[in-house]
N, C-alpha and C positions, 0 to 999 in steps of 0.2 A: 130533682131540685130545680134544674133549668129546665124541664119539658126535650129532653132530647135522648135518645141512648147514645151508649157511650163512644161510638166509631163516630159519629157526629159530633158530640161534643168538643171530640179530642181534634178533630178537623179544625174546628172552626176555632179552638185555643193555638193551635200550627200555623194558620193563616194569620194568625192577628200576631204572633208574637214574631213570625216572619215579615211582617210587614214595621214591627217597629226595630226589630233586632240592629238593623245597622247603625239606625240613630243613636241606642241606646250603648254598642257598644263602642261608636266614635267620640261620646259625648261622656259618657260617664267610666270608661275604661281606656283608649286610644289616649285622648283629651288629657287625663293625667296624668300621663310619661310625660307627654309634652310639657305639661305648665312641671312639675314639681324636677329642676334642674338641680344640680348641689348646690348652685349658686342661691336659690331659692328656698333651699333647707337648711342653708347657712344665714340666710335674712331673716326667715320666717322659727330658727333655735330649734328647728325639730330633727336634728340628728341622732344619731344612735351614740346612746351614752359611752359605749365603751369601743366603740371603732367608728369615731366620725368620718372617718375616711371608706366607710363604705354605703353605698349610692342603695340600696336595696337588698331584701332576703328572698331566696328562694326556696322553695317546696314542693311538694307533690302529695296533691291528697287522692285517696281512694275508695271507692263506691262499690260495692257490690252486684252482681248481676245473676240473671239465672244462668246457668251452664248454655250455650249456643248449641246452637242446633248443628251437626255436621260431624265430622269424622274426629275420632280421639285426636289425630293431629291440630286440626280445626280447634276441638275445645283446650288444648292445652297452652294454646297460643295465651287468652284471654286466663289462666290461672296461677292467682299469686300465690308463691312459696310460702312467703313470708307472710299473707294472710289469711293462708288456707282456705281461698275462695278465689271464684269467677267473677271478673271484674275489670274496673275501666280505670286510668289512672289520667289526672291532668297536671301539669307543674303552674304555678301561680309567683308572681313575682311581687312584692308587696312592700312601697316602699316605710320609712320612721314612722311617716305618718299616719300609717293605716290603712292608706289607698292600694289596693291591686289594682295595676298598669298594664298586665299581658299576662294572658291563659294560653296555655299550648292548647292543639285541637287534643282532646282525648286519641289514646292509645290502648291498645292491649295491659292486661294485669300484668302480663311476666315480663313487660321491659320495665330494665332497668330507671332509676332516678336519673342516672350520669347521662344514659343511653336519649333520655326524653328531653337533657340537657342540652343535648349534641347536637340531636335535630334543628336547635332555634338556637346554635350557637351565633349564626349570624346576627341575631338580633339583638343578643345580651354583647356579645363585641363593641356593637355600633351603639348601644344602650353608656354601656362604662366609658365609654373613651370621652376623655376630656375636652371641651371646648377650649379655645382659646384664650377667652376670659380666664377659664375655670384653672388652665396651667400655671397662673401664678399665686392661687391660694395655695396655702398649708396644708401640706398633706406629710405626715411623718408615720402614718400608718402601716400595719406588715406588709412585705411583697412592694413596698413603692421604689427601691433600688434595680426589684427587678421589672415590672411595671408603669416607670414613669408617667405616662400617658393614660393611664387605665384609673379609675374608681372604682376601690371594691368592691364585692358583692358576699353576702352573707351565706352558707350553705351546710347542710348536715353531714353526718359519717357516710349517706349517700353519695356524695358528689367526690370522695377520696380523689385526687389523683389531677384533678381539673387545675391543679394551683400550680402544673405544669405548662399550662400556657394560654391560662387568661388569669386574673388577680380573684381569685377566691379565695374566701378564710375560712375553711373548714376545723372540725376540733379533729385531735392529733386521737390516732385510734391505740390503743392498749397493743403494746407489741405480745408477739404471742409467749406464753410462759414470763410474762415480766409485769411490769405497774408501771403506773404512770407517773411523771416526778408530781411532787406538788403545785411549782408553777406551770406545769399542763394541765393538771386539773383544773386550777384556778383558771389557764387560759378557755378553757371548755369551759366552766361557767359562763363565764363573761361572754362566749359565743353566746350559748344557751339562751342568756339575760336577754341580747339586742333580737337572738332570731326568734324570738316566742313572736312576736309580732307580726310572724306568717300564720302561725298555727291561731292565735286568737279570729282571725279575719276569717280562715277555716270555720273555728266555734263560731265567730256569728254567722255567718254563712249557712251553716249547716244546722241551726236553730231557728232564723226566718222561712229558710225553705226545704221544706218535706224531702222535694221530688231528688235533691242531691243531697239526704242523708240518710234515707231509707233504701231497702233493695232495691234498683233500676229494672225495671218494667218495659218500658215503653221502648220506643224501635232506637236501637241503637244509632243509623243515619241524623237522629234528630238530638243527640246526646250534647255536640256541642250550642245549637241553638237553646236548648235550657239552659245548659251550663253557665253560658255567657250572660245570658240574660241576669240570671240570680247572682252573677258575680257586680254587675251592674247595676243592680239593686240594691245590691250589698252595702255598694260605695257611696248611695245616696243616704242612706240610713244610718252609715259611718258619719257621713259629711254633717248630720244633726246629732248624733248619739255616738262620740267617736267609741273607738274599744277600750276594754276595762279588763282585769287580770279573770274577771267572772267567763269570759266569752273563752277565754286559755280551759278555762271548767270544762267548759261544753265541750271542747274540743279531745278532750281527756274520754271524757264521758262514751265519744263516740267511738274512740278507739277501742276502748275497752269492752265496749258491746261487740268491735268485728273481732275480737278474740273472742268472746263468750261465745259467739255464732261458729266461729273455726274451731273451733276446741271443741264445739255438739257436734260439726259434719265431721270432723276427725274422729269423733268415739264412733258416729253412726257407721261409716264410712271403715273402722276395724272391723265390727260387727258382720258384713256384710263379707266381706275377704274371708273372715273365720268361717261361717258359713258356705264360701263358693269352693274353698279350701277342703271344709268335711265333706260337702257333698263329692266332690272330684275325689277325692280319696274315696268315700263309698262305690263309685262308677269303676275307678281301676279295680280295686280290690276283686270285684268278682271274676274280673280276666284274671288274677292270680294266682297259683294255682296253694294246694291249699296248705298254711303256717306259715307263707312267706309273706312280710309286712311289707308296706307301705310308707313311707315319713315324706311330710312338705314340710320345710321352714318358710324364714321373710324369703330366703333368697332361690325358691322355687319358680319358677318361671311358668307362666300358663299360656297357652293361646289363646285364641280369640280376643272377642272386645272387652276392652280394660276401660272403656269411657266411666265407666260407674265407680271406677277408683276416685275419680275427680267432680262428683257429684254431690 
């Protein structure tokens, strides 16, 4: 289409998006932490309906990748549990108004939400803490007794535990063997209500641009140069067409496809053990000697390379 094959092409898209990346992410991502302060979201009426006292939500979305190349420890690093897949994870900070402020650099699938938190705790500290001005507005919001100085921050059953020592408002997890009262439910709606506005920014996000919704391809080192970019993009396309409960759709949509994809590497992925299983059993048995059996269960243990477990 452009007269170039593809190791060329894909240069010369590297080079150009390197050369505008900074601007774009001081100017359309940096730029508005800065301008959108509470003081500013308290002028401009765009707080969150049901905890005005919290300054922004955060999240962590996730991308697929092919399995890396290198030792079963190596690929295991990059493989989520919880998505039964190979893959890259970013956390996105997103404030009422639909603007994302700060992307983490991409990390491995198997750290954790809290874990990706922790790394850039310094930034969300100096992010929440109150300005001057900002100490003598109203704030009677959860955690502000213990908190004074701090604005909250929105976050999911991912971040449990964080509300020990910076102001987050996560929803209250089901204790085990037990339910939840109704006004915890009711409190976990109303979470729900104000944080969908990370996950909508996700849906459009991941409906403008391909390269961070479909499987990751391309050289990992250059993961967060896209990634920044199209978040940046995001926010200009926000800025004329803000988010709508339709872009929450999309976002749905996508999840629900990396289960449909983890659920087919999961059956494929049985199939294959069933298989390495019979065959192993056909290989002892003839060292044997003869009517004495053979049995492997789950909890047979094999050697060699297990890399194809995670594939």
């Amino acid at each position: 289409m452009f007269g170039a094959n593809t190791p060329t092409f894909s240069k010369r898209v590297n080079t150009f998006l390197e050369a505008i990346h900074s601007h774009l992410k001081t100017r359309y991502i940096d730029n508005v932490g800065n301008k959108w302060s509470m003081d500013q979201l308290v002028a401009s009426g765009q707080r969150f309906a049901h905890f005005p006292a919290a300054l922004y939500a955060v999240d962590v979305t996730f991308q697929p990748t092919y399995a890396p190349a290198g030792s079963f420890r190596e690929k295991k690093l990059f493989y989520s549990k919880k998505h039964g897949q190979y893959g890259l994870k970013v956390e996105a900070s997103v404030l009422p108004t639909g603007f994302a402020f700060h992307v983490s650099t991409a990390v491995p699938g198997s750290v954790s939400d809290i874990a990706i938190f922790e790394a850039n705790e310094e930034f969300h500290a100096q992010k929440m803490r109150k300005t001057d001005k900002e100490r003598d507005m109203r704030d009677d919001g959860p955690l502000v007794d213990k908190y004074p100085l701090e604005w909250a921050i929105l976050a999911d059953k991912g971040y449990q535990g964080l509300q020990r020592r910076l102001r987050a408002i996560t929803p209250t997890k089901r204790p085990p063997d037990g339910l939840l009262s109704m006004s915890e439910m009711e409190n976990n709606d109303k979470i729900a209500t104000d944080r969908v506005i990370v996950e909508n920014f996700f849906g459009r996000m991941k409906t403008l641009w391909s390269i961070v919704s479909e499987t990751y391809t391309w050289k990992r080192e250059s993961y967060d140069l896209y990634f920044q970019t199209c978040v940046a993009l995001t926010n200009v396309h926000i800025k004329f067409s803000p988010l709508r409960v339709e872009d929450g759709h999309e976002r749905n949509r996508y999840l629900n496809g990396l289960v449909l994809s983890s659920e087919k590497k999961k059956a494929k992925r049985a199939v294959s053990v069933k298989k390495h299983r019979e065959k192993r059993k056909l290989r002892l048995g003839t060292f044997l000697p003869s009517g004495e059996n053979v049995h492997f269960d789950s909890e047979t243990e094999f050697s060699g390379d297990e890399s194809g477990f995670f594939e």
